[in-house]
C-alpha positions, 0 to 999 in steps of 0.5 A, a space after each residue: 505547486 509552484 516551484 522556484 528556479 532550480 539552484 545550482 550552489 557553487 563553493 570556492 574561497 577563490 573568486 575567480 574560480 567562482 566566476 570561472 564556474 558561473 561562466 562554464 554553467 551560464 548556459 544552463 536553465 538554472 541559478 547559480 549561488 555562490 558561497 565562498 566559505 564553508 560557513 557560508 555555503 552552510 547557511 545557504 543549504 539552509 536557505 533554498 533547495 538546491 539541486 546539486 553542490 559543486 564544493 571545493 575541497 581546499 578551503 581554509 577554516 572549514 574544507 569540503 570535506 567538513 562542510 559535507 560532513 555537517 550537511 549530512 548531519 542535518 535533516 534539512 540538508 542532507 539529501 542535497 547531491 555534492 560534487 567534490 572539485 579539487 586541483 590535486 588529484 586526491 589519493 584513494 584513502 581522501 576519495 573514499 573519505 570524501 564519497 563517505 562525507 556523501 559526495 556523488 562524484 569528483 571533478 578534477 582542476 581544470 575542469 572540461 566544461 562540457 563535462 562539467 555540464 553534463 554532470 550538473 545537468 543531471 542533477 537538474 534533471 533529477 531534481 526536476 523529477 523529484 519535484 514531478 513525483 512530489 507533485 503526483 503524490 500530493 495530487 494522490 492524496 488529494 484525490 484519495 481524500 477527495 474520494 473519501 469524503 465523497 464515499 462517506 456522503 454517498 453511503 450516507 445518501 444511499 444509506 438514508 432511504 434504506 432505513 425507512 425501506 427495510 423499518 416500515 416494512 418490517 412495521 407492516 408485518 408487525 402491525 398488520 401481519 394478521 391481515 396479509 395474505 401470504 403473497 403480500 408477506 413474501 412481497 415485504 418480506 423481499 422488500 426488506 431483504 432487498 434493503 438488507 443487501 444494499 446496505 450490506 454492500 454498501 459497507 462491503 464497498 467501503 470496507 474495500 475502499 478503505 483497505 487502500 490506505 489502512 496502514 500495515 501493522 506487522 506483527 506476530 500472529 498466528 492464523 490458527 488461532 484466528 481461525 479458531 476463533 472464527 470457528 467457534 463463532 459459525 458453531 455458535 450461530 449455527 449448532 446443528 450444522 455436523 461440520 468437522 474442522 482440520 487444522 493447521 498447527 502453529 501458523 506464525 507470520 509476520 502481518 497486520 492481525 487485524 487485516 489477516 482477521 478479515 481474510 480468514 474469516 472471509 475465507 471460513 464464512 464462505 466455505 461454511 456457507 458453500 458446504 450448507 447443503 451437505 448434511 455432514 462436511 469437512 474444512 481445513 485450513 492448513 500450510 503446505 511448504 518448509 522450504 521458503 515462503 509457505 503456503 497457506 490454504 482453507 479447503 472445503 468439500 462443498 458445491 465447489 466452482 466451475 474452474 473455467 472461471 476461476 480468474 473471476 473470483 477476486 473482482 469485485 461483484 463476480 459471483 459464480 453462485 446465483 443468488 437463489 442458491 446462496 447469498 452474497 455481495 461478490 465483495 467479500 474475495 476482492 477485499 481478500 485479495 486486496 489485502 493479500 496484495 498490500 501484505 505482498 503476497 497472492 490469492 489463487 483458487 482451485 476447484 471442480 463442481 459438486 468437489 469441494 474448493 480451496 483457496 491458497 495463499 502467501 504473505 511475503 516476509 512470512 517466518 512461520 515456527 
């Protein structure tokens, strides 16, 4: 972006203060405008960005105190930083009206140049840094726009040769199953899932792309509740399964319901999906701690992780099961662990083989009842 030359307002009724302090500011790498009223100084502010005011206090018609008043009553102006400057050495109750009318600093007639510098010298260096942090920001979001628009072309890309992969596959085994033999099937058969899952991770990539900008909607929810509904649906897909669920009371926290869904269920999917292999098993999800920031937790008693490798976990595509053993993106605990992370809080896990694993986590400005 391109910027003007930093401005410096300077606002006296007198003049020849006003040249005293064009003479003591010359030196700096900035413009100095000058107003000498309060009126004037006023339709200034409006007119330009300035990194700093330096504003008489005894003015007649409207004094500084006044004109600093107004500026901060408008949006347009109110962040502009003011120096107050005075020839009276001001009481305690007129410094503190001053400082509460939204002055940074007071300077005291006769003004000692290099302290005069100084001082406005950091206020161009700050407005330099304002300008610097204004610029990285719409570079950001430019970028971020950027990788949008290219994310949605790629999974399209990548999408549109999978269609056809996994529908004519499946075409084949319709139409002419009867005269396949059995390693032909298995052959489409893992062509089609190979489809699957490349469609599956595509969305999965998306999905933790996305999570970086979806704004947080905090409000009222308890995660019990989402965990029952989670339940409710593993039950109804798979009923035969003898699964006994434990849960937590009353979970109420403040955070994004929508967002919170996806971590429950990512965490419930994975320990049913981790104790299938046992004929009967146990999941819980629960909170420890009353003092303080609680701990939210689903444990399950299934095949567990080699706890050596437990830092893998929330990066995407780790995954400490084989895919033969059970199937999965590895993008599913990175999503998880993002969205933890955007509500302010943490993910960690614990876990031995063959003994079960549970995943703890916390949501800052959590209020639980």
């Amino acid at each position: 972006m391109t910027y003007t030359k930093l401005s410096v307002l300077l606002v006296d009724d007198v003049e020849a203060n006003l040249i005293a302090l064009e003479a003591q500011l010359g030196i700096l790498n900035c413009e100095l405008v000058r107003a000498s009223s309060g009126n004037e100084a006023l339709r200034q502010l409006l007119k330009r960005e300035f990194a700093v005011m330096l504003l008489d206090v005894q003015m007649p018609e409207m004094n500084g105190y006044e004109v600093a008043r107004y500026a901060r009553d408008n949006p347009a102006t109110r962040d502009v930083p003011i120096i107050f400057v005075t020839a009276m050495h001001e009481t305690e109750e007129s410094m503190l009206r001053g400082y509460g009318a939204g002055a940074v600093d007071f300077l005291i007639k006769p003004i000692n140049p290099y302290v005069l510098r100084s001082k406005v010298r950091v206020f161009l260096d700050l407005c330099l840094s304002r300008r610097s942090l204004a610029d990285e920001i719409a570079a950001h979001k430019k970028t971020l726009a950027e990788l949008e628009a290219f994310n949605y072309s790629v999974s399209h890309d990548l999408r549109a040769p999978l269609r056809p992969l996994d529908g004519f596959s499946q075409a084949l085994l319709e139409d002419c199953g009867d005269k396949l033999d059995a390693r032909s099937k298995d052959y489409l058969n893992r062509i089609r899932g190979a489809a699957q899952r490349m469609g599956q991770l595509i969305d999965d990539l998306l999905k933790l792309s996305r999570l970086s900008r979806a704004e947080i909607k905090r409000q009222r929810v308890d995660l019990s509740t989402l965990a029952q509904s989670i339940v409710v649906e593993l039950r109804r897909n798979e009923p035969a399964r003898d699964v006994e669920f434990i849960f937590e009371g009353e979970a109420q926290v403040q955070a994004d319901p929508n967002l919170l869904q996806i971590v429950l269920e990512n965490l419930l999917r994975n320990a049913w999906k981790f104790t299938e292999k046992k004929p009967r098993c146990k999941i819980e999800f629960g909170r420890q701690g009353e003092q303080g920031d609680p701990v939210f937790f689903v444990r399950d008693d299934g095949v567990g992780f080699d706890p050596n490798y437990a830092h893998r976990l929330f990066q995407p595509f780790q995954r400490l099961h084989a895919d033969a053993e059970f199937e999965g993106t590895g993008i599913g605990l990175a999503i998880v662990n993002r969205i933890i992370r955007r509500h302010g809080g943490r993910i960690w896990a614990e876990a031995a083989l063959d003994k079960g694993a549970t995943f703890f986590f916390t949501l800052a400005d959590t209020h639980t009842v």
